[in-house]
C-alpha positions as CSV (number, residue, x, y, z in Angstrom):
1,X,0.7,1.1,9.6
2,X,0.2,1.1,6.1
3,X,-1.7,-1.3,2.9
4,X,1.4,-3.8,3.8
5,X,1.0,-4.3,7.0
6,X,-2.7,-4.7,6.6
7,X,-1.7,-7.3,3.7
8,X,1.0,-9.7,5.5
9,X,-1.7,-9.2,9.5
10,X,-4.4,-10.7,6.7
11,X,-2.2,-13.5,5.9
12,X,-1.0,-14.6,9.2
13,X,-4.4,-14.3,10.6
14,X,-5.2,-16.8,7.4
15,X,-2.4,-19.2,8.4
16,X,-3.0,-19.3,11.9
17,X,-6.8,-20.1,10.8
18,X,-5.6,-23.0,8.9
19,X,-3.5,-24.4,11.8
20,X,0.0,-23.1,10.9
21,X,2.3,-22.4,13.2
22,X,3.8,-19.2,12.5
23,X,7.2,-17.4,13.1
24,X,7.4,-13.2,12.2
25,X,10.9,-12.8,11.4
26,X,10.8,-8.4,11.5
27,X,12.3,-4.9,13.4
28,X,12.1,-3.9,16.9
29,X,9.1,-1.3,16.6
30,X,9.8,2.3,16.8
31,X,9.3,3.5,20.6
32,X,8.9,0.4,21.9
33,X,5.6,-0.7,20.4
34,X,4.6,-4.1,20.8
35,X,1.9,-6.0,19.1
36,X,0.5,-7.4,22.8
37,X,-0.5,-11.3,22.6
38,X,-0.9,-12.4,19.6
39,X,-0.8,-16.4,18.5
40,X,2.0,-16.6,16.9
41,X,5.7,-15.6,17.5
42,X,7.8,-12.6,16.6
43,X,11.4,-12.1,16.8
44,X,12.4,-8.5,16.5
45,X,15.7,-7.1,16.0
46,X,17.0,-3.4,15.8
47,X,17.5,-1.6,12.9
48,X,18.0,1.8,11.4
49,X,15.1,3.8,10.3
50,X,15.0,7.3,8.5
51,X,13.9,10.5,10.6
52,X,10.3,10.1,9.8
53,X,10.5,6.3,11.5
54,X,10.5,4.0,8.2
55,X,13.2,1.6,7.0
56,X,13.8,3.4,4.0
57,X,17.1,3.3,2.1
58,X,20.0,1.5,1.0
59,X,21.6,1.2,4.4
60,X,18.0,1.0,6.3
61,X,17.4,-1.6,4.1
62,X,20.5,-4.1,4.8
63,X,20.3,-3.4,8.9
64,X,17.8,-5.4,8.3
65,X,18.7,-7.4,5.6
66,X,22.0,-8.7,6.8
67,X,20.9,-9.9,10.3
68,X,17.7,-11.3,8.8
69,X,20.3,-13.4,6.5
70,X,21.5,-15.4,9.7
71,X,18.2,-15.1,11.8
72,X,16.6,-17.2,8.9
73,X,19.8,-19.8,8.3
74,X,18.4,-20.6,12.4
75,X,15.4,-21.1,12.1
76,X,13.3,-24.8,11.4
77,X,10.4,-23.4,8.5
78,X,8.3,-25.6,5.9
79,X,8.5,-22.6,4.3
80,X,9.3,-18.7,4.3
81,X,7.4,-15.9,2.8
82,X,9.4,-12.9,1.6
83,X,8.0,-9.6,1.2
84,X,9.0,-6.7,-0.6
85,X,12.1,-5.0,-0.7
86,X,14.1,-7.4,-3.5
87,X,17.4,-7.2,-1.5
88,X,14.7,-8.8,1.6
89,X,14.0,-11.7,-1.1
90,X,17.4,-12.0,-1.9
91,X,18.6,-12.8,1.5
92,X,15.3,-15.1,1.9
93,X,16.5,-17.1,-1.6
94,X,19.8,-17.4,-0.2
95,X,19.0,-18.9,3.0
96,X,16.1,-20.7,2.3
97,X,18.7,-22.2,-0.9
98,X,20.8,-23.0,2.1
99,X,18.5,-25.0,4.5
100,X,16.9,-26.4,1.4
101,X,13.4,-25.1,1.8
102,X,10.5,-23.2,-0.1
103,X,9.8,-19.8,0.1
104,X,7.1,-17.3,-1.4
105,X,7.6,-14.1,-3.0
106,X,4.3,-11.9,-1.7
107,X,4.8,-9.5,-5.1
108,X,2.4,-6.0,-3.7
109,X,4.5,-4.2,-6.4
110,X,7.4,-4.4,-8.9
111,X,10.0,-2.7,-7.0
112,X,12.4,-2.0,-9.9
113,X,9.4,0.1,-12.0
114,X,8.4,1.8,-8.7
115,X,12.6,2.9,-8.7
116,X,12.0,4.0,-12.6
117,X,9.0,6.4,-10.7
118,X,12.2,8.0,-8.8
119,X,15.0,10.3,-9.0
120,X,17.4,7.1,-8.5
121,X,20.9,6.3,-10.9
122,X,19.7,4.2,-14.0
123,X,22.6,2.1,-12.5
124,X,20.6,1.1,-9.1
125,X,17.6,0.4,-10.8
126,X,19.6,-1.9,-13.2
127,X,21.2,-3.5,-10.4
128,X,17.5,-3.6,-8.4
129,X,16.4,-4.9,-11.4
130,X,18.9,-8.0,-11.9
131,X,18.3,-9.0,-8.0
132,X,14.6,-8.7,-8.1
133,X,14.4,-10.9,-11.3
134,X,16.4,-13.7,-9.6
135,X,14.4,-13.3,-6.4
136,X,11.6,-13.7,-8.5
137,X,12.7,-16.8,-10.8
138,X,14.0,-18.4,-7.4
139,X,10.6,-18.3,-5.5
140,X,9.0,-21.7,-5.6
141,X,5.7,-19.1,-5.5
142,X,4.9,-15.5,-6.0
143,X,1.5,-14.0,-5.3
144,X,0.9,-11.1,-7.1
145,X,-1.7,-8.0,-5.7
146,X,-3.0,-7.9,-9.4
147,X,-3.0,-8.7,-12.8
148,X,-0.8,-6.1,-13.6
149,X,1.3,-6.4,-11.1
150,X,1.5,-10.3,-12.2
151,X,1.7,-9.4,-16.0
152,X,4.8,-7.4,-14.7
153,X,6.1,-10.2,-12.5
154,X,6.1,-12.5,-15.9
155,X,8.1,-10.1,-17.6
156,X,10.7,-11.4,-15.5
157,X,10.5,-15.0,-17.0
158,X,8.5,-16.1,-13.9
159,X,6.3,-19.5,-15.4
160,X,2.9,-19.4,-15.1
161,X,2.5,-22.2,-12.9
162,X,4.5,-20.5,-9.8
163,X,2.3,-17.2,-10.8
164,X,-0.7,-16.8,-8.4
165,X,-3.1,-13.3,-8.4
166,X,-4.6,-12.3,-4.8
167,X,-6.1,-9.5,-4.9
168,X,-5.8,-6.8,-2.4
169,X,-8.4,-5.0,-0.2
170,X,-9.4,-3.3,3.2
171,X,-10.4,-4.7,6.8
172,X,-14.1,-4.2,5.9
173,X,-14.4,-4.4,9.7
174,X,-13.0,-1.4,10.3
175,X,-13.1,1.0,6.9
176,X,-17.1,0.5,6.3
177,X,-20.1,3.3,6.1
178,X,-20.8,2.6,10.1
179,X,-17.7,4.0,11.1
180,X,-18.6,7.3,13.1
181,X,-17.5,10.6,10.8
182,X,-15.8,13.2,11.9
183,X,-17.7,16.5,12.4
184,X,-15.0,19.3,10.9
185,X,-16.2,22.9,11.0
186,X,-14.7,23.3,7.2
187,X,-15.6,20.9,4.1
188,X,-12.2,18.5,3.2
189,X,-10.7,16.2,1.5
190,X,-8.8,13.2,3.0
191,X,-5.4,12.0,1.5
192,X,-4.2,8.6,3.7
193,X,-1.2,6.8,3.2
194,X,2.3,7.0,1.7
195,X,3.0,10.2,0.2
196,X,5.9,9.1,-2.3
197,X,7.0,10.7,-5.3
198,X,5.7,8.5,-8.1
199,X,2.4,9.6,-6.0
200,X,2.2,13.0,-7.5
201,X,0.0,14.4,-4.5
202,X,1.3,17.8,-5.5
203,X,-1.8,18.1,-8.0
204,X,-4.2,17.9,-5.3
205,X,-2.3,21.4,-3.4
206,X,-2.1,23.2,-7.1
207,X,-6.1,22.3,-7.5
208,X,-6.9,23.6,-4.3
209,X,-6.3,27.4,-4.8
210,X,-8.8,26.7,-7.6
211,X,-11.1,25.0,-5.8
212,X,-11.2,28.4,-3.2
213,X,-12.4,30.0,-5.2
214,X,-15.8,29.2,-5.4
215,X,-15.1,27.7,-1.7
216,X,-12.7,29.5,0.2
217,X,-13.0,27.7,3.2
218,X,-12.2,24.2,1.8
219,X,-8.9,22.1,2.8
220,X,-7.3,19.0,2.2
221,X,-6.3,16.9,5.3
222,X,-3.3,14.7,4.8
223,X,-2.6,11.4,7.1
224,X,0.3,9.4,5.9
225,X,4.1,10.5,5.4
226,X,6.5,9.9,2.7
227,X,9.1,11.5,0.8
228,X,7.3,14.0,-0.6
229,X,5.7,15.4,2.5
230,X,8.4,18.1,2.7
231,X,8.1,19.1,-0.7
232,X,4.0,19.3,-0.5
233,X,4.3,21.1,3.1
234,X,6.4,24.1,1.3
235,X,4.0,23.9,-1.9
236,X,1.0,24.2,0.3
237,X,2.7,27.0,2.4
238,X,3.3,29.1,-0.9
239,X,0.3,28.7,-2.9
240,X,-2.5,27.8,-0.4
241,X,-1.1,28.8,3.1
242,X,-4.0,27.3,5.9
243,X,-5.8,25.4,3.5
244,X,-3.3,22.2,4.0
245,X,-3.4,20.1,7.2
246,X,-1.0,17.3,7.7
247,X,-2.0,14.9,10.5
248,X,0.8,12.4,10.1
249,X,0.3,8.7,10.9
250,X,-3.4,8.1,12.4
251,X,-4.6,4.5,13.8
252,X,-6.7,2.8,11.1
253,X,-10.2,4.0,12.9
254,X,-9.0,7.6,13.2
255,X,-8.4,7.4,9.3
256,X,-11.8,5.4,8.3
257,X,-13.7,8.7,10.8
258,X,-11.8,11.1,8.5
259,X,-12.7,9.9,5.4
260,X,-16.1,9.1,6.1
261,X,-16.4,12.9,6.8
262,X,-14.5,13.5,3.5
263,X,-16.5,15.5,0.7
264,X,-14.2,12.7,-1.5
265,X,-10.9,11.0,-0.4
266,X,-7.8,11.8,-2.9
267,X,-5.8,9.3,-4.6
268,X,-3.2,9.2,-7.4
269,X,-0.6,8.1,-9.5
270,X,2.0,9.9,-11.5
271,X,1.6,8.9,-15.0
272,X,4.0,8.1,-17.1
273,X,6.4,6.9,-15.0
274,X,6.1,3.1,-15.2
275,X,3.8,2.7,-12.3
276,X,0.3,3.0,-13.8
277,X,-0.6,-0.7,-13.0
278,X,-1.0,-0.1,-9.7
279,X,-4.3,0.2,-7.5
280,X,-3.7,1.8,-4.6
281,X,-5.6,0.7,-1.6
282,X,-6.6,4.1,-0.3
283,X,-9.1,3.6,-3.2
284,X,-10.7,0.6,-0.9
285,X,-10.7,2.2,2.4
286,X,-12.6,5.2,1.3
287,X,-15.1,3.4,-0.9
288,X,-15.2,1.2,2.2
289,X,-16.1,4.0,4.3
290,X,-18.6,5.1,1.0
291,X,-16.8,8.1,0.5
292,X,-16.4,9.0,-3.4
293,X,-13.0,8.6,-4.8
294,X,-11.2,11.5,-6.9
295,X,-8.3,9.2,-8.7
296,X,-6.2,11.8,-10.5
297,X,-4.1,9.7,-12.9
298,X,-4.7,6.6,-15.4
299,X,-4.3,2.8,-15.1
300,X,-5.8,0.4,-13.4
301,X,-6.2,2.6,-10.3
302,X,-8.5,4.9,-12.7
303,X,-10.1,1.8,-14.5
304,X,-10.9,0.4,-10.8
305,X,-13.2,3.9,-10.1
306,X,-14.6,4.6,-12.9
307,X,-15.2,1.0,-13.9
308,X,-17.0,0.6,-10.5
309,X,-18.8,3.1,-9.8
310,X,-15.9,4.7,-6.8
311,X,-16.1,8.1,-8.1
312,X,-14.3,10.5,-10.7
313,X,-11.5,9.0,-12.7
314,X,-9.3,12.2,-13.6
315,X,-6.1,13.4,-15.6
316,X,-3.6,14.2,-13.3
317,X,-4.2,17.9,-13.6
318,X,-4.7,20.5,-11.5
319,X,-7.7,21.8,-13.3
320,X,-9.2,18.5,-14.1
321,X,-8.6,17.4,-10.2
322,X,-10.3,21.0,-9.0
323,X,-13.6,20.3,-11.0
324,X,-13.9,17.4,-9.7
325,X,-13.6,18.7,-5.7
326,X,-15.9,21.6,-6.7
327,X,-18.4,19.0,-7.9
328,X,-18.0,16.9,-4.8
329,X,-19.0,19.7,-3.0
330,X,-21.9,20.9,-4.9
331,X,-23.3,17.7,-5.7
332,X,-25.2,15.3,-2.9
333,X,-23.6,12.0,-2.7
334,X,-26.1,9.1,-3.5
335,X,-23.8,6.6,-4.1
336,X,-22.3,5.5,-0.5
337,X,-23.9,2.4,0.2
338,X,-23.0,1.1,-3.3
339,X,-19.4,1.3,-3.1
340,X,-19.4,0.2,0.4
341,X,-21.4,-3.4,-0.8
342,X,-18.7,-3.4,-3.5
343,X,-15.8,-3.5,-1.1
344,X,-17.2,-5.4,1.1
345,X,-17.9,-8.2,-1.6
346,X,-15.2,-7.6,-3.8
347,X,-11.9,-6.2,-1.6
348,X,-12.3,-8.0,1.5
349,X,-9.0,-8.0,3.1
350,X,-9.8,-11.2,5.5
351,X,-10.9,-12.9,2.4
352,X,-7.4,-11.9,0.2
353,X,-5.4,-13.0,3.4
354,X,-7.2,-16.6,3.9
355,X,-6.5,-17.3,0.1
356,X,-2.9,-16.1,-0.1
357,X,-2.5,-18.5,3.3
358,X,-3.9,-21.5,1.2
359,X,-1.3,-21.2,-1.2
360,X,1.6,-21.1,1.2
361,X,0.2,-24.0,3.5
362,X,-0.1,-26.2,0.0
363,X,3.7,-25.3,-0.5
364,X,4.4,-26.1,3.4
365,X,2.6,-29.9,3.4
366,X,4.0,-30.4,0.1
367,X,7.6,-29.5,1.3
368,X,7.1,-32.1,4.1
């Protein structure tokens, strides 16, 4: 679960909408999982995953990768879309170059400046770097999340004419101010999602010992997992030990009731480290839900809330980030049924998915 499986559910949903037949090339689920019946097929295949459950890492990576190479040279397609990682497009070039066909490259971020975020060898992000530009210049499309992300996407000598912007959002049917809160006996704030590095979550854990101190019963709730999570579980443990819950991966209506609850919902990006033209979607489920956003970097994420009316646009500081959550709980929130209308008119994720599908069925009749 996750913004990227929300994205490419949108999309088929959009295809199968616009009569395509469609074929999900992807893993055998962790414990079994199974998407139940569902109008279109899947093929699954094992693969490695990390000890929290992802495909994560070099070797996660090409389990997949590798077998996907020959599941695809099989396979009868007008045309394949390819999402994120690059060395998943490169094996989609290859073998789309192969049975002479089209593919899509579904751009949700610039994977070789999300690398520069990390503590990865300059030489893998070179080498990331070279791979994702040919995936990139190979693509007969890419649809980028953004117009950063696109501006970024150019960079790598992608024309114009290939370049198409669909925006991201949330399934308004599930993150939207109707969604039943949760009644906690202590004020919070919700976290959801990936909790990476180039994140820098860490500044919501150093505000909070602030924040007690005016309210010594507040907490931050975390739902999500990432990288980072051991490194935030030992910060909490040492500087604000009780005040840091971390409920793992929740079902997307378990998340929508906890932010909805949420004095504000947390978001950031690490400046500085290549990745500020990203806009997160946790920004759009909470402001779905109504719930004020505390964005605790700068970018486009921080442009998107304050330029909208979401919340508090913040530097990523653990003082700037506490006076926000002390005014979040002082102050009465007036504002949720305006950032709910602006999701649901302006980050519709049914909406992103039916226009991303319009490009790839153009692609597909044209192909024929």
């Amino acid at each position: 679960m996750g913004a990227a499986a929300f994205r490419l559910q949108a999309l088929v949903d959009g295809l199968v909408a616009a009569g395509a037949e469609v074929h999900v090339v992807t893993t055998r689920a962790p414990g079994g999982a199974s998407a139940g019946s569902v109008p279109f097929r899947i093929s699954r295949w094992p693969v490695l995953r990390d000890p929290g459950g992802n495909v994560r890492g070099y070797l996660q990576y090409l389990s997949f990768d590798i077998p996907a190479f020959f599941r695809l040279l099989a396979l009868d397609a007008d045309v394949v879309v390819s999402e994120p990682p690059p060395t998943t497009g490169l094996v989609v070039a290859l073998s789309s170059w192969l049975r002479r066909r089209p593919f899509v490259y579904y751009a949700a971020d610039v994977w070789s400046e999300a690398l520069s975020a990390m503590d990865v060898p300059g030489v893998v992000i070179g080498l990331m770097r070279r791979v994702e530009g040919f995936v990139l210049r190979r693509a007969s499309s890419v649809i980028a999340i953004s117009d950063a992300v696109a501006e970024q996407v150019a960079k790598f000598g992608v024309p114009a004419e290939r370049l198409r912007v669909v925006a991201n959002g949330v399934d308004t049917s599930v993150f939207n101010p109707d969604v039943e809160a949760v009644a906690g006996r202590r004020p919070y704030f919700a976290y959801t999602g990936t909790i990476s590095e180039w994140q820098g979550a860490d500044v919501f854990v150093r505000a909070l010992p602030i924040v007690q101190q005016k309210f010594p019963d507040a907490e931050i709730r975390f739902f999500g997992q990432g990288t980072d999570e051991p490194a935030l579980r030992a910060l909490a443990a040492e500087i604000a030990p009780g005040g840091v819950v971390f409920g793992g991966v929740v079902p997307p209506r378990q998340a929508a009731s906890w932010l909805r609850g949420a004095a504000a919902a947390l978001v950031s990006i690490k400046p500085g480290q290549g990745y500020d033209f990203a806009k997160p979607t946790k920004i759009y489920a909470a402001a779905g839900c109504g719930t004020r956003v505390i964005f605790a970097g700068a970018g486009e994420g921080a442009a998107v809330v304050a330029g909208y009316g979401l919340g508090d646009a913040v530097a990523h500081d653990p003082q700037a980030v506490a006076a926000a959550m002390v005014a979040a709980l002082e102050n009465a929130d007036s504002g949720r049924g305006l950032r709910s209308q602006w999701v649901a008119d302006n980050a519709s994720l049914a909406a992103a998915g039916q226009e991303a599908a319009a490009v790839i069925a153009a692609l597909g009749r044209n192909h024929r």
